[in-house]
Structure formats: structure tokens, C-alpha cells
N, C-alpha and C positions, 0 to 999 in steps of 0.2 A: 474766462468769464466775460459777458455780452457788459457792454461799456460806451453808453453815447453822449455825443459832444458834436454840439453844432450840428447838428440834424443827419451826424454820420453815424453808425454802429462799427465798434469795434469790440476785439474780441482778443481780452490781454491777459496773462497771468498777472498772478498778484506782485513778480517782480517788474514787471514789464509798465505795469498801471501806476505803479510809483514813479518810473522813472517819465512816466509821460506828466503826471501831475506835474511833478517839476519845471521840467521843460515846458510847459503848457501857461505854468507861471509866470515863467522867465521871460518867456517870447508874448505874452498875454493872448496868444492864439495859434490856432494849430499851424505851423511853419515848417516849412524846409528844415532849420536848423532843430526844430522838433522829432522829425520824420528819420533826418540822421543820426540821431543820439539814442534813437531806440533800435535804430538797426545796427548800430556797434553794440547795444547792450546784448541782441541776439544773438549775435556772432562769437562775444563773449561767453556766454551763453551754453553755447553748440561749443566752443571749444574749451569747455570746463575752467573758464575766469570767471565768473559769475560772482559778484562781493556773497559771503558766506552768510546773509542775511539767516538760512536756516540749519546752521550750524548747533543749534541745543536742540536738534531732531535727533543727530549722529554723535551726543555727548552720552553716555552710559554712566551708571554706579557700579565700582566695583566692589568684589567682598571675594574670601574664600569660599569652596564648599565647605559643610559642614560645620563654620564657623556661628554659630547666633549665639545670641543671650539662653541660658537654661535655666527657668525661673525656679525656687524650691516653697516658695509660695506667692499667690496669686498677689499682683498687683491692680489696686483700685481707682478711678478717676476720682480727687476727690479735693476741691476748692476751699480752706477755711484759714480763719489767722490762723499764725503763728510768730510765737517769738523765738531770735536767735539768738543763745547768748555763747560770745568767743571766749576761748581761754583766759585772756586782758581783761574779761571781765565787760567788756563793751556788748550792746544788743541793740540789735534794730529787729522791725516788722517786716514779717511775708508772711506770702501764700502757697501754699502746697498746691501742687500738682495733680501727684498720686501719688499713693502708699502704701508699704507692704509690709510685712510682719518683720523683714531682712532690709528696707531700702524706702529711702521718700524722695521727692522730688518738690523744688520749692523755686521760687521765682519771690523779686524784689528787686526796688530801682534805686534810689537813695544811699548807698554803701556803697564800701568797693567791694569788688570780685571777691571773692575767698580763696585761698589758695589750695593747689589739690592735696589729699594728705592730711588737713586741717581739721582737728577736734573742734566741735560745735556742741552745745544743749539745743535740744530741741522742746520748746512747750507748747503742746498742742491746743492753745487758746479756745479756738475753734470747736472743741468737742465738750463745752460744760456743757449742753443740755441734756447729754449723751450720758457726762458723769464727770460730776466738780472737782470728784477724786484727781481723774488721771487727767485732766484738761489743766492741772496746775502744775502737773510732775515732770520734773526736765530728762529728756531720754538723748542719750549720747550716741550721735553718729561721725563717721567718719567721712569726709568730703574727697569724692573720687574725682570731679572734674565738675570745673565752670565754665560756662558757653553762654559770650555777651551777645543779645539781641538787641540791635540800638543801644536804649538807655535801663534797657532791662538785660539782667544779669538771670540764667538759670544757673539751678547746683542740682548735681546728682551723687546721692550719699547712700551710705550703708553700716549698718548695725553689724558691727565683727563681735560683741560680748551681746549675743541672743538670751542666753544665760539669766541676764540682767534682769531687771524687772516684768518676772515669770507672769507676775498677775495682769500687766501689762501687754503681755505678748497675748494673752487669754482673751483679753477685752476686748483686743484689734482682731483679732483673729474670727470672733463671732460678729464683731462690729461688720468688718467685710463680707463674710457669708451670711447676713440677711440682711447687707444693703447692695451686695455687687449687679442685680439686676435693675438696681434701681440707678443705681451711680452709673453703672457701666466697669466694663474692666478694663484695664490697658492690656491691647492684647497685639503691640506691634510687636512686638517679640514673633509670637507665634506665624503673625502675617510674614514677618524673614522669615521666621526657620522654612515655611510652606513654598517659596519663593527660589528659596536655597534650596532645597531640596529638589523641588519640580527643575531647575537647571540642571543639577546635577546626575539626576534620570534622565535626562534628553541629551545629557552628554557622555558619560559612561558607557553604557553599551553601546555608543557608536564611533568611540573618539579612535582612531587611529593609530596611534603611539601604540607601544609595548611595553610595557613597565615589569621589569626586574626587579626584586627585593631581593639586596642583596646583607647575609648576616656575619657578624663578626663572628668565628668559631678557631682557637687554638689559634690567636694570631695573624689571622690571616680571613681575607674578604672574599664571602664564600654567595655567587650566586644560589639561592635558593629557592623562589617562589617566581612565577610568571604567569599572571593577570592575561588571561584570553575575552576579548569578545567577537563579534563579529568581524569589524572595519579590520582588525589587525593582527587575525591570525594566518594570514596569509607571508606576516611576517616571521612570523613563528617555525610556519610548510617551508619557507625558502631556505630553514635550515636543518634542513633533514634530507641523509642519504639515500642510498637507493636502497637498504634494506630500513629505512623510514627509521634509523636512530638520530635521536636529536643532537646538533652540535652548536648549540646556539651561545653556549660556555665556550666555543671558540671566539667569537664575537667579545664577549662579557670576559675578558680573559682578565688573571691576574696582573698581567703588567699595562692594562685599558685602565682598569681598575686602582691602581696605584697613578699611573697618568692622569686619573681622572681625578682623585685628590688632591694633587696637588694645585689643581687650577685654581684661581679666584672663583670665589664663593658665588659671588653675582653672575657668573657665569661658566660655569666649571661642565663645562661640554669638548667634546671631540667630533671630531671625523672619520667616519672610516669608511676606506672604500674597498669594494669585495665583486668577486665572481664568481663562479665555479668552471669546473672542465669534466666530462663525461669522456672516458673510454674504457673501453671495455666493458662497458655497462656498470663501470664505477665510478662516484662523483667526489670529486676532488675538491676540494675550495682551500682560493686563497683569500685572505683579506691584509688591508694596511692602512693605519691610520695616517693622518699629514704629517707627524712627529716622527714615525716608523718611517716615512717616503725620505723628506729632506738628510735622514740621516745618510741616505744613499742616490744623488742625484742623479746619475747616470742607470740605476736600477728602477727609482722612480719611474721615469718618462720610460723605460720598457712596459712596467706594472701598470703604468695609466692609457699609453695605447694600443698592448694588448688586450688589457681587460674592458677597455670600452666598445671593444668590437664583437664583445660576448653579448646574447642575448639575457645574460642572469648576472648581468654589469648591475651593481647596485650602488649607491653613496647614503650612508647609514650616519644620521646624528644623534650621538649617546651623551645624554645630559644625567649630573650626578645632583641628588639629595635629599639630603637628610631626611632621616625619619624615624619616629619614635613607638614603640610597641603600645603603650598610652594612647595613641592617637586614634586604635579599635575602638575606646568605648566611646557611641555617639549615643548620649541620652535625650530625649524629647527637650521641646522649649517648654512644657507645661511641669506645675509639681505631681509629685505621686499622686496626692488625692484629688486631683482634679478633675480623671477620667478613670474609671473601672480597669480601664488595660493600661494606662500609664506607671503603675508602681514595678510590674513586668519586665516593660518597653527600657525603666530605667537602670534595669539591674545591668551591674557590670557582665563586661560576658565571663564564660565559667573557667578554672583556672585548669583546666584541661587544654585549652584552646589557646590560653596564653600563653603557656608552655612551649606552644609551637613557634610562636612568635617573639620571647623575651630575645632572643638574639640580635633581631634584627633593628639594623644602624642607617641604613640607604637602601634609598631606591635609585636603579639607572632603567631614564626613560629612553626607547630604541623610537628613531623617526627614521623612516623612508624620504631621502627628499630627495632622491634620481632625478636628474632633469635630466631630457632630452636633450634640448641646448647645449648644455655643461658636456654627455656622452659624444655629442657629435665635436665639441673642442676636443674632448682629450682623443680622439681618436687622433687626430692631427698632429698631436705630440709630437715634435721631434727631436728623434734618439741618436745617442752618438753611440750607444752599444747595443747591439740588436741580439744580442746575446742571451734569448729566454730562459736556457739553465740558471741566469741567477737570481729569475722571480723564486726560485725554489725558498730563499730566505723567508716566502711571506705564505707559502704553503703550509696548513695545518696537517697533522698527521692523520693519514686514516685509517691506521692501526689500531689509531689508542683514540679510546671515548673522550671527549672531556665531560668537566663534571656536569650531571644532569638535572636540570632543573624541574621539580615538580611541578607539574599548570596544575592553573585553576582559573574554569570559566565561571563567566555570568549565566546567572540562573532569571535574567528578565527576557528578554523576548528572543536568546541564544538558546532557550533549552533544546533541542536536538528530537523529534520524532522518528530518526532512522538513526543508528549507528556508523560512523565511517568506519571505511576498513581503506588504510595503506594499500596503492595497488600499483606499480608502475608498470603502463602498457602504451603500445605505440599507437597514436591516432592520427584523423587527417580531418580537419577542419573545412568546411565548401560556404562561405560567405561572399555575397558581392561578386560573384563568377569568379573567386581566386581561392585554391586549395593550398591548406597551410600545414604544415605535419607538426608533432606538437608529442606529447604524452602526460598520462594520467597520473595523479599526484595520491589521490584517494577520492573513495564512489561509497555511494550509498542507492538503497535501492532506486532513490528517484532525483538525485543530484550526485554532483562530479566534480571536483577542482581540477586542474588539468593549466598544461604550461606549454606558449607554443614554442617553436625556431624563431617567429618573425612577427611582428606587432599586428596586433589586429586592423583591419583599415576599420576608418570611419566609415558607417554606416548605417540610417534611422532606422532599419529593421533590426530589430533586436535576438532576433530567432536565426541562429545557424543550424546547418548539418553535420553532424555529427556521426564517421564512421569509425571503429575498433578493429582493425585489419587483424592481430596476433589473437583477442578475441574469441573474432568470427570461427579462427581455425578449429575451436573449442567446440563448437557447436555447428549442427545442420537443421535443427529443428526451431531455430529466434533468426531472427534478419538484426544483424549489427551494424547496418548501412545504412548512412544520409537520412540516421535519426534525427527529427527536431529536436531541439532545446532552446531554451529560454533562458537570457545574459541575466544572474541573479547581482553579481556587483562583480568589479575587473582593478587591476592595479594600474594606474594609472600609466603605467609603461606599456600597456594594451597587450601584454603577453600572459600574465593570471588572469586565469579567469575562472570564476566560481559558476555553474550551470544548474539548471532545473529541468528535469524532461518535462517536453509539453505535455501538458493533462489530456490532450483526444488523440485518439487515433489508433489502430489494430496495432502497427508497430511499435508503439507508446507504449503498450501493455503486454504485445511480448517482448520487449527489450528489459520491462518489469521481471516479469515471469524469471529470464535468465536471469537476473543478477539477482534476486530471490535464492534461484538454483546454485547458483557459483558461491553465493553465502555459506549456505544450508550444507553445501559439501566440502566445502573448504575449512570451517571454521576454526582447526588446529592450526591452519599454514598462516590464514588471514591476520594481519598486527590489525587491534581495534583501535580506535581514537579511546582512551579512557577519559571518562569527567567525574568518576566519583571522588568524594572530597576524601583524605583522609582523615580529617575529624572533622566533626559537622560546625558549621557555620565559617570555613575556612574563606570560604569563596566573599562572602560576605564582610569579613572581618580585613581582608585584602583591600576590598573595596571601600570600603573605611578609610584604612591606612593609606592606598592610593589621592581618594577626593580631597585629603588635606592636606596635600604635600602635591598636589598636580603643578606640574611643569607646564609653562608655555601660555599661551591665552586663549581665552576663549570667548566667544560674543553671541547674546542669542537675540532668534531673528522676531519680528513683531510681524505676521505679516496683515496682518490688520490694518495697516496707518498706509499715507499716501507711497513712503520709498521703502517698504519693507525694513523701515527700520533696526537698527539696535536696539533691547529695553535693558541687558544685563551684559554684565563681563564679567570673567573672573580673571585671579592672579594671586598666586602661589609665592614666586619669588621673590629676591631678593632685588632692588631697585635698578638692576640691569639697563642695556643700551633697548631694550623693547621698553619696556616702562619706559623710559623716559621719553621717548618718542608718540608713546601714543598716549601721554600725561599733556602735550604740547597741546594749549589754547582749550584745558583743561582745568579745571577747578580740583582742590586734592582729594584724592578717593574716587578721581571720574577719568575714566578712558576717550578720545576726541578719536570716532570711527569717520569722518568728514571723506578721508582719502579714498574712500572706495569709494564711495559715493557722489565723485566729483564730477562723471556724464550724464547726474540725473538726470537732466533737462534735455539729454538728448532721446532719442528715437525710442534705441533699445539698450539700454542705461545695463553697465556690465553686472552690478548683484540682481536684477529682476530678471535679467537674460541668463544666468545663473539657477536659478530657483523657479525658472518656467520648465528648465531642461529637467526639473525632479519629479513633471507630470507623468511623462516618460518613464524614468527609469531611476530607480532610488540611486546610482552610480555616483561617487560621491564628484565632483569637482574642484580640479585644483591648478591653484594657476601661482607662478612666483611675479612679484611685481617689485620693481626698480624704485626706490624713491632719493631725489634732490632734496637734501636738510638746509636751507640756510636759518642758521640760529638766529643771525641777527633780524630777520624780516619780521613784520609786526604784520603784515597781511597773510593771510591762510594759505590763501591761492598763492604767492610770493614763497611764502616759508619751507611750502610742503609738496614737490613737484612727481605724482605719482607714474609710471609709464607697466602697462602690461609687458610681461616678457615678449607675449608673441606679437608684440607689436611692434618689433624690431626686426630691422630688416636682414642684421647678421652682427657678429662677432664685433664689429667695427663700430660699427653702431651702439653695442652695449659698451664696450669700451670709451667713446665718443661719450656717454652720456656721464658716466661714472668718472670720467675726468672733469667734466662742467661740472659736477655737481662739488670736487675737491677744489674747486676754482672759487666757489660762492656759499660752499658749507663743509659736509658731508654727505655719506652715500650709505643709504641703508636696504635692503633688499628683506622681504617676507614673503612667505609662501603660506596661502590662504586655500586652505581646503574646507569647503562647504558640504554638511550633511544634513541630511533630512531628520528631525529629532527622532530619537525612540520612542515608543511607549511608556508611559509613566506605569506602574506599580502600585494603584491606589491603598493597598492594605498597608505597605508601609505610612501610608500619609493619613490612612483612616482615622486616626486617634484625635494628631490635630486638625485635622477637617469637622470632625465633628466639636468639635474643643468650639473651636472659631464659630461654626454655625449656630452654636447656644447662645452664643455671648452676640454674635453680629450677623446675622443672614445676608445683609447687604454684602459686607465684606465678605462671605465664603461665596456669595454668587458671583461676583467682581473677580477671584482667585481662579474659579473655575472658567470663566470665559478668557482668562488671561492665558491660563493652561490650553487653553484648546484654539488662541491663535497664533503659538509661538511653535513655528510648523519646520524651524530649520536654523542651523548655528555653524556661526564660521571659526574654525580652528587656525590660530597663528602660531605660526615658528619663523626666529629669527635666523635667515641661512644667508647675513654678508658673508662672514668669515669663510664660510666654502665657497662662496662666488670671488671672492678678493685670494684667497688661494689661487683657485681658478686661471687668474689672469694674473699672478703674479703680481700681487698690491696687497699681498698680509700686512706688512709694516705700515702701511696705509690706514687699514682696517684699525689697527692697535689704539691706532693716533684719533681717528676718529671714534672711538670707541673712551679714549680718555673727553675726548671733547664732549659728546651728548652725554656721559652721563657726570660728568665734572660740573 
């Protein structure tokens, strides 16, 4: 901003113009010793010290999904005496709030608190000119909770015996519906649930994770249901054979599964690491968790640097919990009669549907967190038995199926215009002047998944060639050579990659043509992708059960405001070493996002250089970042010392840092994947959108510009424990792990 003094123009931000007033003070004119204190505040600055002046930018509110108030009648804004009299027989004066047929709300300063729980009368003084009758009659509520302001005390109560005086509930009831336009309605309820919801659409179809439901049946915990959307079915492809049956029950196994309950609650997660091996045009996979390695250390360090030198090296974090079949029915925040389609919207679902689900106890969520860094340690491994026959321990059988899990996708912006069909064929990729050989996973007429030998390079054209060499031999009348296609999203290991054939061009339309034809003629031999539900609303009812029991964190983005802020987070669990850390220099119920955000002031600040790369190419972005905990520091900058992975120059270096930081705290490490939000689903939110636009215009135009500038959301997973594995500091890890959340 332009800024003069003493016949000079300058040109400061708002932190930089403070710090000159002072100085400007102090020295009573512009000085040397002026000139220098702004240029350490820059340099500051540029190296992310900068005093955290705009730290309540990067503070968020957090909430579950799916979690709001579901009112069963209308709440009214509405100011009158009232008297309160306690059980003791003592009464003092208030004012009511609002009120509803079920709950009131009242303020008063003078008394003490009320305690929650507390039987009160209520006389609604306030309503004799209305009717002397009931403006004298004491109606008994129940005191849910009290919340001091200053010297002013609020109560929030409810009527549990509705029962009670029936002529009473008659009065209030018409009393509200012919004055709620004139009073106004309390309608912040509906403002969350709308708020809730629209996060929870922008995060669902695109959150990454895999989620298992898994059901109690004869004793035993029995993988049954898996949740597909877009971002994370590729987790799903990596576990299927070469004749495309699923083995993803080898992952989800019974004894992961029993391991996995017995962890602590607050974090009851594992490790596993996997690969496969191809011969003879048959794919083998081994996996092993950290529990399953340590039991055999000498087997270990063969299993970890043989298998890192696989290109289908994965490192998989399987998080366990709870969930209840109850947790299907989501009913609107409005009552029945309050919208034409709300009595509908709140019926339970049918007991058809719940059948399918009264089993189910848990869900175990599947994360991808392969790091590159981490493959290229373990390849390093050294073994004192080079002895391969005895990975055979961690090899699953590929005789015998394990148990198969039903999918079920999303039906929002995943629904499918072409059918896949399973097809694995050999291909040769031509990007960047380098030819990569790779094959097909399954095709559809006009897109491809496919998996190469060797990571993709970096490259801003997005459009490779694409030839089908086993194919081609099928045909002489299609060219199946150095077709274009178009990068529709890739795994972050740059060897999945999901493709689209480009829309122009003679060879575009006969490579259509053939795989039209290779359908059309095959269709006995072809395995299709199935998506039909087997009872209806399955898919949906999943999704339910998912959004309220979601694992891990999540934060959405604002991009409206000057740093692409945070406006929302959510948070599922259980008070864990992530909650606590991102609670730090937090008020309770708010998340402190500060730490990504600590280069803003530089050039090209890493979440905006992040979220420019989504112009481009929806590809999601993901990066693990190092952080120094010291508990005891009361400065931001001091407390909380963040470092990008790739901003390390090697192994020595990450280690180097991860010891300072056990020097002056603890060491916490996150892995932050950014996605582009989805589409929202207006017909779901129809009801209260218009609900809300009756009662307040203002506020549905405010919701709706809110919805259309929250354009992308960062997904967190806490991944010390496998980096403190890693380098051999579990015990480390434990300790610090008592410490933040102790």
C-alpha cells in the first residue's frame, strides 16, 4: 500500500507499516536505525518468522459430517419477560430468546448459572396480551446447558413431557405460525446442516482413502462392503489379478483385522507394506505389516529391499472404527411440516435396506501413503540374509480367493457413461521423447487405466502416445499406434494412470470404432466393472455411514480471501496425536491451519502454488511435510517448525532434523493431499435451500456464493509412525505420542 512521510513515498504492507510507525516513533524521524528494523522484519518475512499477526485467517471451526441440530418443530425469534422459578422454590427475571413447541432459549444477569440437567418453571409473562390464560401458567423445562457471556448468563432447555399441557402446546404452536414471518425464525440450524452438507459433497466423491465396512457375522469380522469413488479406486484396481478377481480381503485379512483391534482407540491404525510379482503372466502379491516384519528381522530387511525395488511397492495405512447401522438414517435440520418434501426426506430408510447393514460394527479406512523418499530408503536396506525363498511367509495364495467384498460406488459426479471391461494388454507409452512399456488394467470405449514399468517423468503437456502392440495384431483395418490421450488423474507414484482419448482427430474415431468392435464381439469373454446396487439406496446409505465416522482430517479451501484460506474442518476421531497438534494456539472446537501457510509472504507461497497447478489439471497434489513440536514455546513461529519433504537434501538431512526437533520437543510428520472439490448435488440440499430462502434471502444468497467460492480441500493423514519406523525411532514415536497428547 502507497504510504508517505516526509515528502518520500513508500510502498508497505500492513505488517511492514506498523513496524515502521514504531520505529518512526521511537527514532522521531526516518533513520538508519529505522531503515534496519524493517529490513530484518523482511527477511523475517521471506523466511517465514514473521509474528503470526494473521493467524485467526488459518484458525477453522470444526464439526462432523452429518452432525446438526434436527429440529421437529420450528424455532421462533422471540424477546419477552419471563419468570424462573427453581425447584428451592427461588425465582428471578429473564428474557427469552426463542421458542419452540419442544425448547426455549432465555438470557438473564443477576443469578447464578443454572446447572445443566436442572428442573425449572417457566411463566411466560410476556404473552398476556396474546392470552392471560397461559401468560400465568408455569411450563416445566429441562436445562440442557449454560453459556456465561460477561455478566450475562444464556440457558438452553427443553420440554421432555410434550404431553403436558396439550392446550398449551395448541396456543404456541399457532402463536408461531402467524407470527414466524413477522418475528423471524431461528433458522441456524438449517444454516449448519447446509454448510455440513455442501463440505461433505466436496469431499466424498473425491477423498482418496478406501473405506471397508467391515461386519460382525458367526464370530468373526468379516470384510463386507467397499465404498468406491473416483480419487480411490485405483486402490481398489491395484488389488486385482490378471484374470481381474479381487483380492483386496488379502489386505483386510483376519489377523490385520484382530491386530487392528486391539490397538488403542485413539489411534488404532497399522502399516502395511505390499507389492506384487508377474510371471508367467500370473500376479502374485505379497504384503506385510510392521508387526508381521519385526517378528522376523532378518526376513524383514529382505521383504523391504526387495520389494522396494518393485514398481507396484506400495505402503498402505489401515485405520480402524467403529460404526453403527443407526448412523444410515440422516434426517433433514427442518420438521416434517415445514416443507412439502420434508415429511419424505425424514422417513427412516426401509427395513429392507437395513437388513443389509444391521451387521455392521467397523469400518477400516485403506490410505496410499507410498513415499518415494521412504522406497528409495528401503531399497538401501541392508540384509544379512539374501535368502528370497523366505518372503514366501508373506505371500498370499493364489489358489484360493479370499473373501470378496461387494463395491459400491458414488452415484454424484462417478456415474460412468461407458462400461469398463477388465482387459490386460501390453502397451508402450512415447512422452517427453522417452518410451515406457506399461499395460492395460481395463478400457472403455473412450478412456483406459493402465500401469506403467517406470514412473512417468514430469512433463506440462498433459497428452501422451499411446500404442497397443498385442492389440494391433487383432486388427488391420484401426491404427493402434502413437494414439493421443489426455492424463485424466495419475497415482501419485506416476505409474497409474487413468487416460481419456482425445476428442479430434481420424485416429481418435477409428481407435473408437475398434474398441466399440472388440466389445460388441467379445462380450462373453469380457469381465465388466459392475455398479448395480444390490438393494437400492445401498450406495447412499454407505455414504451415510461413511461421512459420520470419517477418519482423518480434512480442511476446505476459501479461495475468495487474500491466502486461499481455510473456512471449515472436519474431525471424526477420537482426541489423537493429530487433534492435538492442529488444536495448538487454537480455541476448543477450532483447528490452527497457520503451518502451511507459513511462506505467504513469499513470491509463490506453497498452498497458492498448489491450487494454480489445478488450472491445469484436476491431478490431485500431495506432499508429506516434517514438523518440530516444542510444547513449551508460546511463539507460533518458535512452537511449530514446518519443512517440506522435498525440501531436504537426503536421508541425513531428514534424520538431522527429526533429532533437533526430539532435542526441543517432538517430531510430527502429515501428509497433505489437495483436491479440487466436487460437484455439489443440489436436489439433495433442495428442500433446505428453499426452507432457508423463505425465512431469509439474504442468508440463502450468502450460502450460495459461499458454495461456489470453496473451489478445493486439503486431506490430512497422520504418517509419523511409518516415518519413525522408517529410520528406526518407533520407540521414539510412542514417547512422543504420550507426550502431545498427554
Amino acid at each position: 500500500q502507497e504510504f508517505k512521510v516526509a515528502n518520500l513515498t513508500h510502498y508497505m504492507t500492513p505488517e511492514i507499516k506498523e513496524r515502521f510507525d514504531t520505529e518512526h516513533m521511537r527514532f522521531g524521524l526516518y533513520t538508519v536505525g529505522a531503515f534496519e528494523s524493517i529490513d530484518t522484519l523482511v527477511q523475517e518475512m521471506v523466511l517465514g518468522l514473521a509474528d503470526a499477526r494473521e493467524l485467526e485467517e488459518f484458525i477453522t471451526p470444526t464439526f462432523k459430517f452429518l452432525d446438526f441440530a434436527q429440529r421437529n418443530s420450528e424455532r421462533m425469534h422471540l424477546s419477552i419477560p419471563l419468570v424462573i422459578y427453581r425447584s428451592d422454590g427461588k425465582k428471578f427475571h429473564a428474557r427469552s430468546i426463542d421458542v419452540s413447541i419442544s425448547g426455549l432459549q432465555f438470557k438473564y444477569e443477576d443469578f447464578p448459572l443454572l446447572n445443566d440437567g436442572e428442573i425449572v418453571d417457566v411463566v411466560f409473562a410476556g404473552l398476556e396480551e396474546q392470552s392471560a390464560h397461559f401468560s400465568n401458567m408455569p411450563i416445566r423445562f429441562t436445562v440442557l446447558k449454560g453459556v456465561r457471556q460477561g455478566i450475562t448468563k444464556r440457558i438452553f432447555c427443553n420440554r421432555s413431557q410434550l404431553q403436558e399441557n396439550v392446550d398449551f402446546n395448541e396456543f404456541l404452536t399457532k402463536f408461531i405460525r402467524g407470527n414466524k414471518y413477522r418475528y423471524k425464525l431461528n433458522i441456524d440450524n438449517t444454516i449448519n446442516a447446509l454448510e455440513n452438507k455442501m463440505c461433505e459433497q466436496f469431499f466424498t466423491p473425491k477423498f482418496p482413502s478406501l473405506p471397508v465396512f467391515i461386519s460382525y457375522e458367526n464370530g468373526q469380522l468379516v470384510p463386507k462392503y467397499v465404498m468406491l469413488n473416483h480419487a480411490n479406486d485405483q486402490l481398489l484396481g491395484y488389488w486385482y489379478d490378471e484374470n481381474h478377481q479381487q483380492r483386496l480381503g488379502d489386505l483386510v485379512s483376519q489377523s490385520r483385522l484382530a491386530e487392528l483391534t486391539k490397538r488403542d482407540v485413539q489411534d488404532a491404525s497399522i502399516y502395511v507394506y505390499s507389492f506384487n510379482h508377474v510371471n508367467k503372466g500370473k500376479v502374485f502379491f505379497y504384503s506385510a505389516s510392521q508387526n508381521e516384519l519385526d517378528k522376523n528381522p532378518s526376513i524383514r530387511d529382505v521383504f523391504l529391499r526387495i520389494g522396494s525395488h518393485k514398481a507396484s511397492w506400495r505402503v498402505f495405512k489401515l485405520q480402524l472404527t467403529d460404526a453403527s447401522p443407526g448412523d444410515v438414517h440422516t434426517p433433514l435440520s427442518i420438521a416434517d411440516y415445514a416443507h412439502k418434501n420434508a415429511k419424505e426426506l425424514n422417513t427412516p430408510p426401509p427395513a429392507r435396506l437395513m437388513a443389509k447393514l444391521k451387521n455392521i460394527r467397523h469400518i477400516v479406512v485403506i490410505s496410499d501413503v507410498t513415499d518415494k523418499h521412504g522406497q528409495l530408503f528401503y531399497q538401501h536396506t541392508k540384509i544379512t540374509n539374501s535368502n528370497s525363498k523366505a518372503m514366501s511367509d508373506f505371500a498370499h495364495p493364489h489358489k484360493t480367493l479370499p473373501q470378496q467384498i461387494e463395491i459400491a460406488r458414488h452415484k454424484n459426479e462417478d456415474i460412468r457413461h461407458e462400461t469398463r471391461y477388465f482387459l490386460r494388454s501390453e502397451i508402450t507409452v512415447e512422452v517427453a521423447g522417452k518410451v515406457i512399456r506399461g499395460h492395460t488394467e481395463d478400457f472403455s470405449v473412450s478412456g483406459i487405466r493402465l500401469e506403467l514399468n517406470e514412473a512417468l517423468p514430469y512433463t506440462e503437456n498433459m497428452q501422451i502416445k499411446l500404442s497397443f502392440p498385442k492389440l494391433q495384431q487383432l486388427t488391420s483395418n484401426h491404427s493402434l499406434e502413437r494414439l493421443s490421450y489426455n492424463i485424466v488423474s495419475m497415482h501419485t507414484n506416476r505409474h497409474i494412470l487413468h487416460l481419456r482419448i482425445s476428442p479430434f482427430g481420424k485416429k481418435s474415431e477409428s481407435a473408437r470404432a475398434f474398441f466399440n468392435h472388440l466389445i460388441s464381439k467379445n462380450k462373453d469373454k469380457l469381465k465388466a466393472e459392475k455398479l448395480e446396487e444390490s438393494v437400492e439406496g445401498l450406495c447412499y446409505a454407505l455414504r451415510c455411514l461413511y461421512a459420520k465416522n470419517a477418519t482423518n482430517v480434512a480442511f476446505f479451501i476459501n479461495r475468495n480471501n487474500s491466502f486461499s484460506a481455510p473456512e471449515f474442518s472436519i474431525y471424526n476421531q477420537e482426541e489423537g496425536r493429530l487433534f492435538s497438534f492442529l488444536s495448538m494456539f487454537a480455541e476448543k472446537d477450532f483447528f490452527n491451519w497457520e503451518f502451511l501457510y507459513r511462506d505467504r509472504h513469499q513470491v509463490s507461497p506453497f498452498i497458492q502454488k498448489c491450487l494454480r497447478n489445478f488450472r491445469d489439471t484436476e491431478i490431485k497434489q500431495q506432499h508429506t511435510i516434517y514438523i518440530a513440536v516444542d510444547l513449551a514455546a508460546t511463539n507460533i513461529n518458535k512452537a511449530i517448525k514446518p519443512v517440506l519433504n522435498e525440501h531436504f537434501k537426503d536421508d541425513n538431512q531428514r534424520l538431522y532434523f527429526i533429532r533437533k526437533a526430539h532435542e526441543y520437543g517432538i517430531f510430527i510428520a502429515v501428509q497433505l493431499i489437495l483436491q479440487p472439490t466436487a460437484s455439489v448435488d443440489f436436489d439433495t440440499l433442495q428442500v433446505e435451500l428453499e426452507y432457508l430462502a423463505a425465512h431469509s434471502r439474504h442468508k440463502a444468497a450468502l450460502f450460495k456464493a459461499q458454495l461456489e467460492s470453496m473451489k478445493a480441500f486439503g486431506y490430512v493423514l497422520d504418517v509419523t509412525d511409518e516415518i519413525m519406523y522408517r529410520y528406526s525411532l518407533a520407540e521414539q514415536a510412542i514417547q512422543d505420542k504420550q507426550h502431545l497428547v498427554g
